[in-house]
C-alpha positions as CSV (number, residue, x, y, z in Angstrom):
1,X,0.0,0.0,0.0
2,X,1.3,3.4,-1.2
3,X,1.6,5.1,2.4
4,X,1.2,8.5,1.1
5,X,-1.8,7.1,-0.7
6,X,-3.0,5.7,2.3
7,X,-2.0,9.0,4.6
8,X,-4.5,11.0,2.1
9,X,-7.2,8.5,2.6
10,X,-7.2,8.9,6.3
11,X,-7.1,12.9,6.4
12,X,-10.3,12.8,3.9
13,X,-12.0,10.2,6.4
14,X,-11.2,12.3,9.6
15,X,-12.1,16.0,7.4
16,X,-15.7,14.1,6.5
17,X,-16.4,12.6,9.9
18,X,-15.8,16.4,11.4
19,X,-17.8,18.0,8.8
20,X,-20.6,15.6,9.3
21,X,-20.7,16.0,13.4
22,X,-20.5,19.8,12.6
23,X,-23.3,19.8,10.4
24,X,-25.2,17.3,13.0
25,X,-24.4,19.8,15.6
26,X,-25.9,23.0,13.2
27,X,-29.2,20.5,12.8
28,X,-29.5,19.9,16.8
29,X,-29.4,24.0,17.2
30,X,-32.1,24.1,14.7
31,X,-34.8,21.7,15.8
32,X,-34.2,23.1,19.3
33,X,-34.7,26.7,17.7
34,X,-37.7,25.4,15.6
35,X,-39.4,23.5,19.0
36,X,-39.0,26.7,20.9
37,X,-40.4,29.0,18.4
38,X,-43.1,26.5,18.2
39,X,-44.1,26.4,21.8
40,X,-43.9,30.7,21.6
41,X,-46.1,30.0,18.9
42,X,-48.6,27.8,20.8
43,X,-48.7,29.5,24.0
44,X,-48.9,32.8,22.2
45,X,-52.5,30.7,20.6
46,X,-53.3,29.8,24.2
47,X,-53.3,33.2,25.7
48,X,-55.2,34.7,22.1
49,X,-57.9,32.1,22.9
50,X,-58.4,32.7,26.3
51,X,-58.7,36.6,25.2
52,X,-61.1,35.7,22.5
53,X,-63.4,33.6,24.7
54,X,-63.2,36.1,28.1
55,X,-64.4,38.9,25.3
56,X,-67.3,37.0,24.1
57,X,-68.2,36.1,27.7
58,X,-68.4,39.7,28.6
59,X,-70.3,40.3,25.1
60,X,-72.6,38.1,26.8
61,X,-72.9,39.4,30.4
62,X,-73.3,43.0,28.8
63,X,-75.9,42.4,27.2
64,X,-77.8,40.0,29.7
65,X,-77.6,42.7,32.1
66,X,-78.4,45.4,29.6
67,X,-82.0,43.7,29.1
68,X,-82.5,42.9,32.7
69,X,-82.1,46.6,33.5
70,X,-84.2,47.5,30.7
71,X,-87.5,45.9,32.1
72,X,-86.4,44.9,35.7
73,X,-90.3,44.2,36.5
74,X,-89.7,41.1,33.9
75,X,-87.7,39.7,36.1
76,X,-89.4,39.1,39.1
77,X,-89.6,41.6,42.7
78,X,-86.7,43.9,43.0
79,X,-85.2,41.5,45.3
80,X,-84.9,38.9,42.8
81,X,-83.9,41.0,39.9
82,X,-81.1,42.3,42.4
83,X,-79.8,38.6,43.2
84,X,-80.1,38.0,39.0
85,X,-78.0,41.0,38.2
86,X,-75.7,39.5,41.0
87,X,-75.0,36.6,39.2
88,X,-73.3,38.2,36.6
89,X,-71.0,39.7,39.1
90,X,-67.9,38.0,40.8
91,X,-68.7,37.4,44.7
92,X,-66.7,40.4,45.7
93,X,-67.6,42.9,43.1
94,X,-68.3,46.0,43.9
95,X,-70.4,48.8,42.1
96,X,-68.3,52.1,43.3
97,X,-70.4,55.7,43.0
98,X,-68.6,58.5,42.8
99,X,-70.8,60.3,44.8
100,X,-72.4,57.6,47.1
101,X,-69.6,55.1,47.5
102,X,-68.7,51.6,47.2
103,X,-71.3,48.8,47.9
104,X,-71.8,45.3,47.1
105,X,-72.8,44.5,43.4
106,X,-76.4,43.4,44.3
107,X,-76.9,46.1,46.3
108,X,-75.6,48.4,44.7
109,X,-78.1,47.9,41.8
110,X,-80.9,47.1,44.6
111,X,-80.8,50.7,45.4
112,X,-80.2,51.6,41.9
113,X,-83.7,50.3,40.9
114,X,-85.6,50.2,43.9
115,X,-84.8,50.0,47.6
116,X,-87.1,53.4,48.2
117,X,-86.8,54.5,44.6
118,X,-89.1,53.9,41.3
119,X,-86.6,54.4,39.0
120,X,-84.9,52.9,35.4
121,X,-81.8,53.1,33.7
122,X,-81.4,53.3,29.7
123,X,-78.3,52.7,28.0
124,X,-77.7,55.0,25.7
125,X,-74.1,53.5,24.2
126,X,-71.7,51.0,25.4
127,X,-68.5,49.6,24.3
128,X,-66.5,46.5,25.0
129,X,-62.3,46.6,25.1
130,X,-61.3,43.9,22.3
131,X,-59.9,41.7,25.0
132,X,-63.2,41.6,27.1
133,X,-61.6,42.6,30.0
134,X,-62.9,45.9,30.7
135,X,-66.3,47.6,29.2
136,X,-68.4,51.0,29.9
137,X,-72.0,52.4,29.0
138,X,-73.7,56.0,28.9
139,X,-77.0,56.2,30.4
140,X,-79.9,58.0,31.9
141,X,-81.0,57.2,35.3
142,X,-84.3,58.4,35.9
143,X,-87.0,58.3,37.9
144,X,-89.0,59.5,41.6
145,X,-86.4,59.7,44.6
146,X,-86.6,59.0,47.7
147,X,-88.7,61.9,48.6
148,X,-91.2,61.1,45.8
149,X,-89.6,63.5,43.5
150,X,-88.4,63.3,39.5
151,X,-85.1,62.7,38.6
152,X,-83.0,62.4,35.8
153,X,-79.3,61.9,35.6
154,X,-77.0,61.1,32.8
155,X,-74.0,59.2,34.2
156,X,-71.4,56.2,32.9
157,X,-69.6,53.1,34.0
158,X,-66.7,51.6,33.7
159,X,-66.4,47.8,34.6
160,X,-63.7,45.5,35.3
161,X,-64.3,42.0,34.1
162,X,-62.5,38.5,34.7
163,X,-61.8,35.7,32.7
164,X,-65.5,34.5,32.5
165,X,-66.9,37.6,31.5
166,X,-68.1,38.6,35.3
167,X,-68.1,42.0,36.2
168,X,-65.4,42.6,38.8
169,X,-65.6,45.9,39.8
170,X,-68.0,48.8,38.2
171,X,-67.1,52.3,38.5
172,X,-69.9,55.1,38.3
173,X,-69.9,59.0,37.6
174,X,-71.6,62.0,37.1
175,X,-70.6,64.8,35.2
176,X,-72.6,67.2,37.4
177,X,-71.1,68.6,41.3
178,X,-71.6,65.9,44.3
179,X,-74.6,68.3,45.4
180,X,-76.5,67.9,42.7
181,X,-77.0,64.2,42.7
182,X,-76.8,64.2,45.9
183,X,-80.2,66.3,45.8
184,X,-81.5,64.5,43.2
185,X,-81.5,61.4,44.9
186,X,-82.4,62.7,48.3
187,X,-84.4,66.2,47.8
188,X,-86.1,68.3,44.9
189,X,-85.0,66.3,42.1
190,X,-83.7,67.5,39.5
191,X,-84.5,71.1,38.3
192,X,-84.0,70.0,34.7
193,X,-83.8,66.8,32.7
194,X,-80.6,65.4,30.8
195,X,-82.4,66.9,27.9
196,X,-82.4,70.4,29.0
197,X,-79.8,73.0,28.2
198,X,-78.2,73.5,31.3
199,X,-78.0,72.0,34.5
200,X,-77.7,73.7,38.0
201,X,-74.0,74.0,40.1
């Protein structure tokens, strides 16, 4: 055997083994790059999922409690219409007035509707954030207060809602001084409706 011949054969054996371990190693990095982008991929899916079902879930809520408000005497005594809206509430929600502070959620819409008043709400507009977790409404709350006298107030909310769509937390406000509601609720009324021009300090 020609040793030089031989010599050669041995270099190109060794120079093919190394290129093929190198390009084994480059095709390891790879899949591992390929598997990690992958479960990015996936749990990216997961968490767009679990967006796109919590918004249709609030979709839902919205609007059951939207049509529940609109003809609360459809619904049963305000007692029971009060424990229904409740149920589309988490257990420690809380509806939180601006003016008359932070009370549970079914009490809070007890003494929205009832509790000593005759009154409604109508929903003038409402939205819904594209990942369902928080929404809002315009409305007019009207009615006879407490002291038997017509109100009207034009106020919003702004809710919190959790993965199933419950309300969390709702957040009410007035664009008129504490006073005013305040005596709307509890005195005169209100010396003009939402409709009017002007409304008093």
């Amino acid at each position: 055997m020609n040793t030089r011949i031989g010599a050669a054969a041995i270099v190109a054996a060794v120079a093919a083994l190394t290129a093929g371990c190198s390009t084994g190693a480059e095709t390891d990095d790879l899949e591992a790059q390929l598997a990690e982008v992958t479960e990015q991929r996936d749990a990216l899916q997961a968490e767009l999922d679990v967006i796109a079902a919590r918004h249709d879930k609030t979709v839902e809520v919205k609007a059951a409690v939207e049509e529940i408000v609109a003809n609360p005497e459809a619904y049963g005594t305000p007692a029971e219409v009060a424990d229904l809206l409740a149920t589309y509430a988490t257990d420690d929600a809380l509806m939180d007035d601006d003016v008359f502070g932070a009370v549970s959620m079914r009490q809070g819409w007890f003494y929205t509707l009832s509790g000593g008043l005759d009154a409604e709400v109508e929903t003038l507009q409402s939205w819904i954030s594209e990942d369902g977790s928080e929404s809002g409404a315009l409305w007019v709350w009207r009615g006879e207060n407490y002291a038997g006298s017509p109100f009207e107030l034009v106020g919003i909310s702004v809710l919190t809602h959790d993965d199933e769509g419950l309300v969390a937390n709702e957040w009410v406000a007035y664009p008129y001084p504490d006073a005013f509601v305040e005596e709307a609720i509890d005195g005169s009324g209100t010396p003009t409706t939402v409709t009017g021009e002007t409304f008093a300090d």
